[in-house]
C-alpha positions as CSV (number, residue, x, y, z in Angstrom):
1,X,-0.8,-68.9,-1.0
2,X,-0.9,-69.8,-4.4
3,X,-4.2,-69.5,-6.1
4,X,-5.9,-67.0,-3.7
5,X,-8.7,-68.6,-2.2
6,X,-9.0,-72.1,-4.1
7,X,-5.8,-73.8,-1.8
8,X,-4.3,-77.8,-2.8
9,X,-6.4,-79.2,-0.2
10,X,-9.8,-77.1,-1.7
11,X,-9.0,-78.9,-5.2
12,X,-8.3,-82.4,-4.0
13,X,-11.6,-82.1,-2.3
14,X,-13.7,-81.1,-5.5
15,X,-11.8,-83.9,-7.2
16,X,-12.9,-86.5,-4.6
17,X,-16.3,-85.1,-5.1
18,X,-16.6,-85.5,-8.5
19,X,-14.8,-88.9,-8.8
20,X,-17.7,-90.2,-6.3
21,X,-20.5,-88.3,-8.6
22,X,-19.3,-89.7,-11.8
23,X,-17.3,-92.9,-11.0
24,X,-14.0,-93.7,-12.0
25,X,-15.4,-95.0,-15.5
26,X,-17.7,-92.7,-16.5
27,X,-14.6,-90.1,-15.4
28,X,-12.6,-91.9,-18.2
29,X,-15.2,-91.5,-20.6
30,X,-15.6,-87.6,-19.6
31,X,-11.7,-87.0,-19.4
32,X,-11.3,-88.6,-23.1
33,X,-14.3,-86.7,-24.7
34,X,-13.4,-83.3,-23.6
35,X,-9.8,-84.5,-25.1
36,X,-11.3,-85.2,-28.7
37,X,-13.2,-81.5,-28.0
38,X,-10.5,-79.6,-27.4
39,X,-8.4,-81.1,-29.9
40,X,-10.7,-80.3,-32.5
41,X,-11.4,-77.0,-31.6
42,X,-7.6,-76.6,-32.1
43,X,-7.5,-77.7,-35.3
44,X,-10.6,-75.5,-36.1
45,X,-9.1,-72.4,-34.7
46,X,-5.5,-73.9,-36.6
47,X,-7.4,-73.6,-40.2
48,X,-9.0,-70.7,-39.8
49,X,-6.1,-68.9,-39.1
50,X,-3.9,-70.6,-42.0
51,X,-7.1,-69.4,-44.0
52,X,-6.6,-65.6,-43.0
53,X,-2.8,-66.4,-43.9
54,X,-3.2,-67.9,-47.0
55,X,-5.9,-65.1,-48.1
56,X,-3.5,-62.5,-47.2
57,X,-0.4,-63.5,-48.7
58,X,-2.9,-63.3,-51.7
59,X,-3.5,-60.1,-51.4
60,X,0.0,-58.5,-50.6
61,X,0.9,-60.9,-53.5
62,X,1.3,-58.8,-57.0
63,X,-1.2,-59.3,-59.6
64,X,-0.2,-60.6,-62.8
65,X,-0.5,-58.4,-65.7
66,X,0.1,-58.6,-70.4
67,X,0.7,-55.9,-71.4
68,X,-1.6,-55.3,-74.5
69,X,0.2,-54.1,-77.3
70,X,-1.8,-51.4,-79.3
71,X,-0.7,-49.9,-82.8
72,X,-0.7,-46.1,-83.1
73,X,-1.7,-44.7,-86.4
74,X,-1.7,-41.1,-87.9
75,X,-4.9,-39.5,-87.9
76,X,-6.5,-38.6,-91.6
77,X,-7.7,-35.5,-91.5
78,X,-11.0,-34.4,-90.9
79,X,-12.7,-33.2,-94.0
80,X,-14.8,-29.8,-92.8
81,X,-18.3,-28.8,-94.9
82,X,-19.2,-25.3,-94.2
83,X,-23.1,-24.7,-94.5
84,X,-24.6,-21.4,-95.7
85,X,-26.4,-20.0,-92.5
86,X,-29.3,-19.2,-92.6
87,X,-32.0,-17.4,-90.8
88,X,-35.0,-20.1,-89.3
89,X,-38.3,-18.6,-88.6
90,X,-40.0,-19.7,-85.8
91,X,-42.7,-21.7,-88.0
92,X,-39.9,-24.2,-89.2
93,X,-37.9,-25.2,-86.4
């Protein structure tokens, strides 16, 4: 028994049914709408996906880099001044 409970016969009947509800017009109408719908949920569910893609190919793609080219010099030296020390009272600190 194929689809457990829901047999041929059970889905030819609902079909009948709802062919008598809606008419065979209206059906049309119905069939071609839900069409367009799931056709643009497709594509919807197509670009977001291409858009995860493209963003991470981005990523795992290598970032471009210059190198900056920086000139070295010698450093002067540093001229040192030593300062008598001296003892500071409290009063002139």
């Amino acid at each position: 028994m194929g689809f457990g409970a829901l047999q041929p016969m059970h889905l030819l009947l609902i079909l009948a049914i709802v062919l008598v509800v809606f008419g065979a017009g209206k059906l049309g109408q119905i069939g071609g709408a839900l069409g367009k719908s799931v056709k643009e949920f497709k594509e919807n569910v197509g670009d977001d996906e291409e858009q995860n893609q493209l963003a991470a190919a981005q990523e795992a793609r290598p970032i471009k880099t210059e190198a900056i080219r920086t000139e070295t010099r010698a450093a002067a030296p540093v001229a040192t001044v030593e300062r008598p020390t001296e003892t500071l009272r409290r009063e002139e600190i």
